[in-house]
C-alpha positions in Angstrom: -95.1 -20.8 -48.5 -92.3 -18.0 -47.5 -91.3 -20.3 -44.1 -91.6 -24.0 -46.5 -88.6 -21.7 -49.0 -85.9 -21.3 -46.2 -86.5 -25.6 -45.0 -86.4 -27.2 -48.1 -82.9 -24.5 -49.0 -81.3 -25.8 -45.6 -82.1 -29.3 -46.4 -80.8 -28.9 -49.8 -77.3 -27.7 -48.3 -77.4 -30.1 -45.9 -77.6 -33.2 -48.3 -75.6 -32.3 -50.3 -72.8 -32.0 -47.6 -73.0 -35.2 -46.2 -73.2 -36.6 -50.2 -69.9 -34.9 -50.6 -68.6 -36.3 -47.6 -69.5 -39.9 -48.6 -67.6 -39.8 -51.6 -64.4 -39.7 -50.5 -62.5 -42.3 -51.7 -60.5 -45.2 -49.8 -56.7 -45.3 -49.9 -55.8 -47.6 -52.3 -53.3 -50.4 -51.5 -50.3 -48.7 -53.3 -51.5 -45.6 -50.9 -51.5 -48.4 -47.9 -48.3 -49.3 -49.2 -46.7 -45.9 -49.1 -48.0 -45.3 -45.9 -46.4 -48.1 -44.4 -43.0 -48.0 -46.0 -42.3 -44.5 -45.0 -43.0 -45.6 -41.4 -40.5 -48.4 -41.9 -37.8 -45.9 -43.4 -38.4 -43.7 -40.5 -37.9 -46.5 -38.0 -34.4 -47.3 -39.5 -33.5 -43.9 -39.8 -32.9 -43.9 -43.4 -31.6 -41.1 -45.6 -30.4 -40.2 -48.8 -29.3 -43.2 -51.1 -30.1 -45.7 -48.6 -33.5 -44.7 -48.5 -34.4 -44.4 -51.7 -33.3 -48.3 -52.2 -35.1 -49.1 -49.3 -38.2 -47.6 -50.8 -37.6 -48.9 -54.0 -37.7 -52.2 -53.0 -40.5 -51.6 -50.3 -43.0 -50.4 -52.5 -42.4 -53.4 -55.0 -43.3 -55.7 -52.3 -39.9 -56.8 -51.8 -39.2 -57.2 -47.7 -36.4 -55.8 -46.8 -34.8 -57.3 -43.6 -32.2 -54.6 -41.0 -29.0 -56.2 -41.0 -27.6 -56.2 -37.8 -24.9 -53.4 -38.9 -28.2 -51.3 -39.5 -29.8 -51.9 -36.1 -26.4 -51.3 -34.7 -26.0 -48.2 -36.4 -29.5 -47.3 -35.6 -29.5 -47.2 -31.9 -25.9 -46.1 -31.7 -27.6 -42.8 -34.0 -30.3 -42.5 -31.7 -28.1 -42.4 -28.8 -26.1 -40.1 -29.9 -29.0 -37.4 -30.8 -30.6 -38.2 -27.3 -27.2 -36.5 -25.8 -27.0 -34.2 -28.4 -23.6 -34.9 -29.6 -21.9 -32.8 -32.3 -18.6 -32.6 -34.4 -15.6 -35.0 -33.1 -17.5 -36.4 -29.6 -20.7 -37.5 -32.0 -17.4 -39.1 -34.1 -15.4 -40.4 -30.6 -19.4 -41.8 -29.4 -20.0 -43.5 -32.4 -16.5 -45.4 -32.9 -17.1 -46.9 -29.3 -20.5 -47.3 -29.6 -20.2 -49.5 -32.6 -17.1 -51.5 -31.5 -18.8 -51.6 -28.3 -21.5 -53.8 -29.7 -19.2 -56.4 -31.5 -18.2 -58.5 -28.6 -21.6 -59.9 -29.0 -21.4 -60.9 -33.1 -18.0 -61.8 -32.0 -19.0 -64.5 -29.6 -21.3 -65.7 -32.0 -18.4 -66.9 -34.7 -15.6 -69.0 -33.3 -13.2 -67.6 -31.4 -9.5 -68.2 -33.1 -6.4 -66.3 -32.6 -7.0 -63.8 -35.7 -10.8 -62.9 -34.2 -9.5 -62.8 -31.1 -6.4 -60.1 -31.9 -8.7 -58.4 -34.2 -11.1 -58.2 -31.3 -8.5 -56.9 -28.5 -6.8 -54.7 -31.2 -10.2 -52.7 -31.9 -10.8 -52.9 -28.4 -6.9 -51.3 -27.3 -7.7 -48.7 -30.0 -11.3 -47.8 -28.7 -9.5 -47.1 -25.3 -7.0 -45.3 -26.8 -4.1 -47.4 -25.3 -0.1 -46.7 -26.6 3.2 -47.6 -25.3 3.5 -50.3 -23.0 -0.6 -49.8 -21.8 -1.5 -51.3 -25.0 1.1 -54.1 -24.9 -0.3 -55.2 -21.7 -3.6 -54.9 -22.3 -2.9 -57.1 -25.4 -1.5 -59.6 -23.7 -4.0 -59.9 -20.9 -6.6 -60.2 -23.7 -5.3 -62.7 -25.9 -4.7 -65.0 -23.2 -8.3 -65.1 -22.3 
């Protein structure tokens, strides 16, 4: 009887465990939900004000699309940390990175003279161009 006491204890503890076990509960879809969001908001980078909008409207089942100013903004941030830029470079990086990547919206829209000299303007200023540099530089560009 004294070794038939110890058995039926350690099977006692051990059903019990594995009853335990099996009652833990499956995420629930607003859990899913969560879950997925937050991944999304991490993807875009998102912080502060933006991100609680984003989530917000995530979590109500609401897609929310990246504009391309977003995805822009995005990689040019990501870019930026990979070189570890700080203070008035991370500022310099990110004005060229962004104007960098307009040419391409730009040829989307049609290209008349006030796109155009917006275009080579931003462009004059990204290179940091004065004096007569910038009025040549102008010139060349709105001609082609």
């Amino acid at each position: 009887m004294k070794p038939l006491l110890p058995l039926l204890t350690l099977a006692c503890v051990l059903t019990l465990g594995v009853a335990h076990a099996a009652d833990e509960p499956a995420p629930t879809a607003q859990q899913n939900r969560m879950v997925t969001c937050n991944q999304d908001a991490g993807d875009r980078a998102l912080q502060g004000e933006a991100r609680k909008t984003f989530m917000k409207a995530c979590l109500s089942g609401q897609t929310v699309p990246a504009t391309r100013q977003q995805i822009r903004m995005i990689d040019c941030n990501r870019q930026a940390q990979e070189k570890a830029l700080k203070g008035d470079e991370r500022q310099a990086f990110m004005k060229t990175c962004l104007s960098a990547a307009a040419p391409t919206e730009a040829a989307a829209t049609p290209d008349t003279p006030q796109t155009r000299m917006t275009r080579c303007n931003a462009d004059a200023t990204a290179q940091s161009l004065r004096g007569d540099e910038r009025k040549k530089f102008m010139s060349e560009c709105l001609k082609g």
